[in-house]
N, C-alpha and C positions, 0 to 999 in steps of 0.2 A: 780088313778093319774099316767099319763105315764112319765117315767124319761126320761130324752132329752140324747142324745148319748153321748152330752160333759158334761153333768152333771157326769154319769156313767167315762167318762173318764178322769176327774179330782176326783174324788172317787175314782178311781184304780192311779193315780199318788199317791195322798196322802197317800195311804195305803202302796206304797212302801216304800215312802220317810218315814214313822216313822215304818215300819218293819225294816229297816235296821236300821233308824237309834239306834232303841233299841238295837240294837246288840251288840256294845260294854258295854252296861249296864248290860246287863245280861250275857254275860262272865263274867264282871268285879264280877257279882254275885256269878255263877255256879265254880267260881275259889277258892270261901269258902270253899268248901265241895268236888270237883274234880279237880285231876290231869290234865294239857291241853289234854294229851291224854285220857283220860276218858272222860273227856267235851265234844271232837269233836264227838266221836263215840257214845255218847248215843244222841247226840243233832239231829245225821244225820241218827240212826236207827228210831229216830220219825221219821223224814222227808222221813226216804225212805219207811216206814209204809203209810206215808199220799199220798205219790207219787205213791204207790204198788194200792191205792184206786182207785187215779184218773186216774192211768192209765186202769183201770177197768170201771168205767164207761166211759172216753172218748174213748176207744179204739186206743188207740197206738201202728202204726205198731210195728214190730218185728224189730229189727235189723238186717243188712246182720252179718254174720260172719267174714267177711273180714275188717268190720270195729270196731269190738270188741277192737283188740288194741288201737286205737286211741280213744276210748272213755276211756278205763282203763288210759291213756296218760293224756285226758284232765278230766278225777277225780281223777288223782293224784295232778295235778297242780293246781285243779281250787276247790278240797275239801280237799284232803289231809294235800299238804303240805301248801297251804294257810289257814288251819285253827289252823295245829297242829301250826306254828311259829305265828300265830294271838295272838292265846292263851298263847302263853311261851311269846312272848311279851308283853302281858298289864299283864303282873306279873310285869313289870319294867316302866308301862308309865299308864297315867291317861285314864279314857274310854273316854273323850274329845280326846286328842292329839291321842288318837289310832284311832279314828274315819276322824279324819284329814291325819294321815299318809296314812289308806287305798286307801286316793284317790288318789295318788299319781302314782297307777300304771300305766295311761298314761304315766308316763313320761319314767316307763321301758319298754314299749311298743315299745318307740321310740327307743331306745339304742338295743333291742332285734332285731327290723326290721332292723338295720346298721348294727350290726355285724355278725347277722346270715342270715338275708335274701337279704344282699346286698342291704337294701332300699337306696336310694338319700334322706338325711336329709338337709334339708336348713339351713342357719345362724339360721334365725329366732326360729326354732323348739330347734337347740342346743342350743340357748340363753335360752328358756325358760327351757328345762332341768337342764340347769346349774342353773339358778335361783330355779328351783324348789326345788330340789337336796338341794341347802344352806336352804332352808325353812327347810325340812324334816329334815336337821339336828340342824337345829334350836329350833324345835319342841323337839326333844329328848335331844339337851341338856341342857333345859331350864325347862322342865316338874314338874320335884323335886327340882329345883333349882342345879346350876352348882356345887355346894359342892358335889352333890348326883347322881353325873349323872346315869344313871341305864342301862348296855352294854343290858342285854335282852330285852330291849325299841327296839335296831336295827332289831330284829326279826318280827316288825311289818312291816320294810322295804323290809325284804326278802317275809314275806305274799304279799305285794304290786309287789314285784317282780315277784313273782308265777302266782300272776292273772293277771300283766303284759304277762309274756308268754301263759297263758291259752288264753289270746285275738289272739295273734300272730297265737297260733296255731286254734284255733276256725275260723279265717279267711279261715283258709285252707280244715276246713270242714265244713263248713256253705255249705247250700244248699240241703246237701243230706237228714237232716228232717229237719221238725220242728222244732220251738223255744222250744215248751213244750215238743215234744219227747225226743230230745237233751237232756236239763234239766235233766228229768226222769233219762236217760242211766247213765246221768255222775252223780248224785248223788250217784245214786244204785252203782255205779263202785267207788264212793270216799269212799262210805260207809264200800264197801268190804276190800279195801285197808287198811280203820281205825281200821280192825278186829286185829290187832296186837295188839292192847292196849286193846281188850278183855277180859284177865286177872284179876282178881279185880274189875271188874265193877260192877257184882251185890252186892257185900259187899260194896263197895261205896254208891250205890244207896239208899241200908240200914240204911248207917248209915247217911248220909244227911240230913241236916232241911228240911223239909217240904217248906221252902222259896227260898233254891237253888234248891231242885228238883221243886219248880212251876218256875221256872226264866229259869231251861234250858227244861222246856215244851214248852214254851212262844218262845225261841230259836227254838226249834224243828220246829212249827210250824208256828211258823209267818216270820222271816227274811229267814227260811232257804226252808221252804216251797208255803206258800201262797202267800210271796212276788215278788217268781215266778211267778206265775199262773195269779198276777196282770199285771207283767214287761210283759209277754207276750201277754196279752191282750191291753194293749197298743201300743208294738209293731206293732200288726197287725192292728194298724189303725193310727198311727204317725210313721213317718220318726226316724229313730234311732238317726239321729243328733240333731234332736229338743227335742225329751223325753228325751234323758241325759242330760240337760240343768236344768232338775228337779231336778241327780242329788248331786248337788255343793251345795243344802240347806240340803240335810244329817246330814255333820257335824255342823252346827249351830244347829238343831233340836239334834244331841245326845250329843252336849253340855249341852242345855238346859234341855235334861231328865237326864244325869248325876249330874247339881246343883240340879237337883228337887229332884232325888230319892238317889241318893250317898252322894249329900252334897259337890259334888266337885268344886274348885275354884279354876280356870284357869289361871295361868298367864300373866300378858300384854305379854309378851315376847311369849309366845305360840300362844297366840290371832293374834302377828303380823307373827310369822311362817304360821300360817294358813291360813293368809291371801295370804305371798305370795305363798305356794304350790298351792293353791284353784287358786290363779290371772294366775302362768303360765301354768297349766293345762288349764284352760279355754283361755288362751291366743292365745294359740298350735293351733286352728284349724283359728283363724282369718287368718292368711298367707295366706289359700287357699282362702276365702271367697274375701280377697282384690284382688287377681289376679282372680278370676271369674269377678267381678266387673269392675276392668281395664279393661278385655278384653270383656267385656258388655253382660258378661251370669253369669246363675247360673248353679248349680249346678244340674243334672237330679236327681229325685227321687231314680233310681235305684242307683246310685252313692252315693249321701250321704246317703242309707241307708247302707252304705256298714262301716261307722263310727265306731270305737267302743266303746262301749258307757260305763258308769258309774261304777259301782261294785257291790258286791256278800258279805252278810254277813249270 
């Protein structure tokens, strides 16, 4: 029986949308038994193990050498330091509300392009920042309840931040490969970077359940690996504007695997932050869509694929 294209590529959406969204579930796991520094770095030497494979059988150019720094650049910002402060913050915030703040980096996207790259920000776009912005903090201060506020919760905003600039700068080298070679380079270069927390790892490893070492296998390979290899498989056959549209169901689906397998229960008050982080991040791109409109076009394909789109767990 032959599978239809869009069958196949609604299988590769959904496989991202619940690889990531396990993600913060199984930090919230792998944080039993590891240090965040230890976490990141055993989670991303699977992933640069499973990434070492396929870059083997697909055959993945080489890189120039002249773009070496800029890939160690963008897996400092887009593995490093977005995962080491991932992880030191959901020490302090529920893998719900962690899963909700991550998407928020559109909104540093936007404040990174104004103040470093002299973008032209509209009312519109600062209006949803600002609203965003009160969600996110809404979110963290509301999590364990306002007696309990927890400051290492803000570190899931600095994460948010990171992969904010990782977009910023990604814009600037987009082009020169691949979605998957890309990937590869900055993995393997975040991975290097995480060699610092090297120390203590394998006596960690050791002495770990058997439950957090299968929770940051599961890590390794599916959010931080496979979920790639789906993203960009879709990529290359959907428009970047329309596949991130997928996505804003993340955090409902790692809500719902945190009740399921954590036992966690979410606050109204978090539920209504998440609503509005999630409402003005997706808000953010209608501006342009109304002004194509009024002026009785859309958007060229090469253009809106240029969007960027969703997040990295």
């Amino acid at each position: 029986m032959k599978i239809s294209p869009l069958f196949k590529l609604v299988l590769a959406i959904a496989a991202v949308i619940l690889c990531w969204a396990y993600s913060p579930v199984g930090i919230h796991i792998g944080l039993e038994g590891y240090s965040p520094g230890h976490l990141a770095l055993l989670r991303f030497l699977m992933a640069s193990l499973f990434m070492a494979g396929m870059a083997l059988v697909l055959k993945i150019s080489l890189p120039r050498w002249r773009d070496l720094p800029w890939l160690l650049v963008l897996g400092f910002f887009a593995i490093a330091l977005h995962h080491v402060s991932l992880n030191y913050g959901q020490q302090g915030l529920s893998a719900g509300a962690s899963s909700v703040l991550a998407q928020s980096a559109p909104l540093f996207s936007t404040l990174i392009a104004f103040f470093w790259l002299k973008e032209p920000v509209s009312g519109w776009r600062w209006g949803c920042v600002a609203v965003g912005l009160l969600g996110a903090v809404l979110v963290v201060a509301t999590d364990k309840g306002l007696g309990s506020i927890e400051p290492r919760g803000l570190l899931v905003l600095l994460a948010a931040f990171s992969w904010g600039l990782y977009f910023v700068l990604q814009r600037r080298f987009s082009g020169r490969y691949g979605v998957l070679t890309t990937v590869c380079y900055m993995v393997w270069c975040g991975t290097l970077l995480l060699s610092v927390y090297a120390p203590g790892l394998a006596q960690a490893v050791v002495q770990a359940s058997w439950r957090v070492n299968l929770a940051v296998l599961l890590l390794g390979l599916f959010p931080s690996a496979l979920a790639y290899l789906a993203w960009a498989y879709v990529l290359a056959r959907v428009e970047v504007s329309r596949a991130s549209i997928a996505m804003y169901l993340i955090p409902p689906v790692a809500m719902l695997l945190a009740a399921t397998v954590l036992g966690e229960t979410l606050q109204a008050s978090v539920l209504l932050g998440a609503a509005v982080v999630l409402g003005s991040v997706m808000a953010m791109p209608l501006e342009g869509r109304w002004r194509q409109r009024r002026a009785g076009r859309w958007p060229s394909p090469k253009t809106a694929a240029q969007a960027p789109a969703g997040q990295e767990r």
